[in-house]
N, C-alpha and C positions, 0 to 999 in steps of 0.2 A: 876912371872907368876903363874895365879892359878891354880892347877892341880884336886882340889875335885869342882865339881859339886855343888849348891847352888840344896838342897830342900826344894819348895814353898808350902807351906802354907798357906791358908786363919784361920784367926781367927774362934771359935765354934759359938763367938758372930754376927758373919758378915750378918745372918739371910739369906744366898744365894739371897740377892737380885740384885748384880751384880752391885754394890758400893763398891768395897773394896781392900783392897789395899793384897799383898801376900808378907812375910817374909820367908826368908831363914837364920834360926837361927845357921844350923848346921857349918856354917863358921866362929862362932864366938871365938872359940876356937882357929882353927889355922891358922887365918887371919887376925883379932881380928874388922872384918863389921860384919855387917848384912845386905844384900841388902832387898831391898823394891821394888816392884813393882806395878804397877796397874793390876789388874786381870781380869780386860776388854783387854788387850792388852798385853798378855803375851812373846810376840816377841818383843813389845819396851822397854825404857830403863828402866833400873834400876838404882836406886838410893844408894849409897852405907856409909853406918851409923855406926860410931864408934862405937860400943859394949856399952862403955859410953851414947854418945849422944842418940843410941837407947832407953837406958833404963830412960834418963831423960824424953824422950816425950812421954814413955808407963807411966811414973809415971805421966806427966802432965796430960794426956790425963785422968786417974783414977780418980784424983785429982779435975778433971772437970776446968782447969786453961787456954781452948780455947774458946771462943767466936763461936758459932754456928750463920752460914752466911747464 
């Protein structure tokens, strides 16, 4: 059961247009996720990201290794 609170976050880069998604890094310590959210909807769910996986899709994502749709 988790007992700490997830604090969201949007990125500096997100340019407040209301496209973006919110990370709560602080859990990654002692829970070893990150959850993700949409920040259009911050009462629905959240998505929750190995500390791992998180950081391979920040490095994809740098990388530029997604296809823009």
């Amino acid at each position: 059961m988790m007992t700490e609170s997830p604090r969201w976050f949007t990125s500096s880069y997100s340019g407040h247009g209301g496209s973006c998604v919110e990370v709560a890094t602080n859990l990654a310590i002692t829970h070893g996720t990150i959850p993700v959210r949409d920040s259009k909807v911050p009462a629905g769910p959240e998505l929750r990201l190995s500390a791992y996986a998180f950081t391979a899709f920040v490095a994809g994502v740098k990388s530029d290794e997604f296809d823009l749709v």
